[in-house]
N, C-alpha and C positions, 0 to 999 in steps of 0.2 A: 674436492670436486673434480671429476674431472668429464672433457667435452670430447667426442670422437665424430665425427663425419666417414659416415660411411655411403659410397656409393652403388647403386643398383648397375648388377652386370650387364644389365641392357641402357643402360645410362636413360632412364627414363625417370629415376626417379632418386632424390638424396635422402637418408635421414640421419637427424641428429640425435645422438644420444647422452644424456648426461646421468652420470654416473652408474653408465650400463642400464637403465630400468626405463628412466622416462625419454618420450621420445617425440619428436616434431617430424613426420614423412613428409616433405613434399616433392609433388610430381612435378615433373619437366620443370628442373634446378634449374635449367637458364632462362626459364617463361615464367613465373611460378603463375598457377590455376587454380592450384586448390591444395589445402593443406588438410592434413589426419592428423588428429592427437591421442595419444595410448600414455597408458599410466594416470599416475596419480598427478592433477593441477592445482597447483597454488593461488592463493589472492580472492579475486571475485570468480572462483569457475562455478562455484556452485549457482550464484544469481546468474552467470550469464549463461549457462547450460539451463538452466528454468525460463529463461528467456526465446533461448536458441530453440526450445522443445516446440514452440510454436509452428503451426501449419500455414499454407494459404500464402496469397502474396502480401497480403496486408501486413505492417508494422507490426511491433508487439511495445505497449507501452507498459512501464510498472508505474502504480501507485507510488508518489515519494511519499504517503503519511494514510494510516488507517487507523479505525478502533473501531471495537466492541466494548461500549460500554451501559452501567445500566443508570438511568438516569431517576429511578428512585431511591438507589440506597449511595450513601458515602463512603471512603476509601475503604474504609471497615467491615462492606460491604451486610452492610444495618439499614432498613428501614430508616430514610432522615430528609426530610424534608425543607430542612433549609438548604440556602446558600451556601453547599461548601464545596468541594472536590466531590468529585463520582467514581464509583467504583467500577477499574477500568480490568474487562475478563481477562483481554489479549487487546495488541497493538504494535504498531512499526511506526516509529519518530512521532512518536506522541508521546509529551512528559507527564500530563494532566490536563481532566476535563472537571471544566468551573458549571456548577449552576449558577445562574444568575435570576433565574425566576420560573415558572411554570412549563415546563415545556423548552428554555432559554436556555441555552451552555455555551460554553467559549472552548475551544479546543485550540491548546496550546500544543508546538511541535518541540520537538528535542533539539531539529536543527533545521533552520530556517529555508524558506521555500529562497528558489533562485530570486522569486519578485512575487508580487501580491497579484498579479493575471492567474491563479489558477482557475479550476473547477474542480468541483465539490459533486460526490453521488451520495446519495445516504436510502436509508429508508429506518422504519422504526414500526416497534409492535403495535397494535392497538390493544392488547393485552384483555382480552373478552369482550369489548364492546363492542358498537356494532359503528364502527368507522368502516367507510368500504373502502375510503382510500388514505393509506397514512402517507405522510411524506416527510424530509429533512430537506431544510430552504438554509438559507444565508440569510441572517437577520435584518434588515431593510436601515435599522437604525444605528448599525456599528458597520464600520467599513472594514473587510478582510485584507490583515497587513501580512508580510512576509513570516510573520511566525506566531500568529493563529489567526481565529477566524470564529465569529460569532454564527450559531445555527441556531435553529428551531427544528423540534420535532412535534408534526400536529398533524390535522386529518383536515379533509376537502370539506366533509360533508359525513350527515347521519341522517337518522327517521327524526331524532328529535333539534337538529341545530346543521349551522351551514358551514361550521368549521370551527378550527381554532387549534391551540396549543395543547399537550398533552405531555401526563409524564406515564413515558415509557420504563419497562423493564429492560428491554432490550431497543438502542440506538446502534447503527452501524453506519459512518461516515467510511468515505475515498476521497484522497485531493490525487489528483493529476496537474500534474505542471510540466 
């Protein structure tokens, strides 16, 4: 490997190069304000470039844990109706989602939230019926610990009923923490 410092004829600006290709410019070497990167970055550039893409002044926060999963069929992705694992489309730090009953699933992470204070966004199909509004809640009767978290997928209300649990074909959960 090797590392060369070169500096700009108007001394306004240094850049570093390492093994001729990749390169750090920054301006005003004795104040530094802001830095250019060219070439190819190693490690997390690709997450923090997807990050960085963001507008506006406001934050940009990422999801620590998502999934699409469907809460009718099991991992085999078969029509099944018991209690067993769900079969999961796609996902980030999610190792498996449990039915536990109607509408019920436990979503386990791969790798544990920093502490059990997050939030949770979801939403879920109504899958032809006539819910007008579905939703995904935190199950009121299991408390959410550092590496999962009990949901429900159900609806507000209908023409003929004022709510309740449902099994969806498509569930989509967000934890933020």
């Amino acid at each position: 490997m090797s590392l060369g410092l070169r500096a700009d004829p108007t001394n306004t600006s240094a850049v570093i190069s390492v093994a001729g290709t990749d390169q750090v410019v920054i301006t005003n070497a004795s104040n530094v304000v802001a830095t250019t990167f060219t070439g190819a970055l190693a490690g997390n550039a690709t997450s923090a470039t997807a990050l960085s893409t963001a507008t506006g002044a406001a934050p940009s926060y990422g999801a620590r844990a998502w999934v699409n999963f469907d809460g009718r069929n099991n991992i085999s992705n078969v029509l099944d109706l018991s209690n067993t694992n769900r079969f999961i489309r796609a996902s980030g730090n999610v190792s498996s989602v449990l039915r536990n009953g109607v509408g019920d699933y436990t979503v386990n992470f791969a790798v544990a939230m920093p502490d059990a204070n997050y939030s949770i966004a979801g939403v879920a199909r109504g899958d032809g019926f006539d819910y007008p509004s579905t939703v995904v809640g935190i199950n009121r009767n299991t408390a959410q610990t550092a590496s999962l978290v009990r949901i429900y997928a159900g609806y507000t209300g209908s023409v003929a009923s004022l709510g309740g649990t449902l099994e969806s074909s498509v569930v989509c959960v967000s934890i933020f923490c």
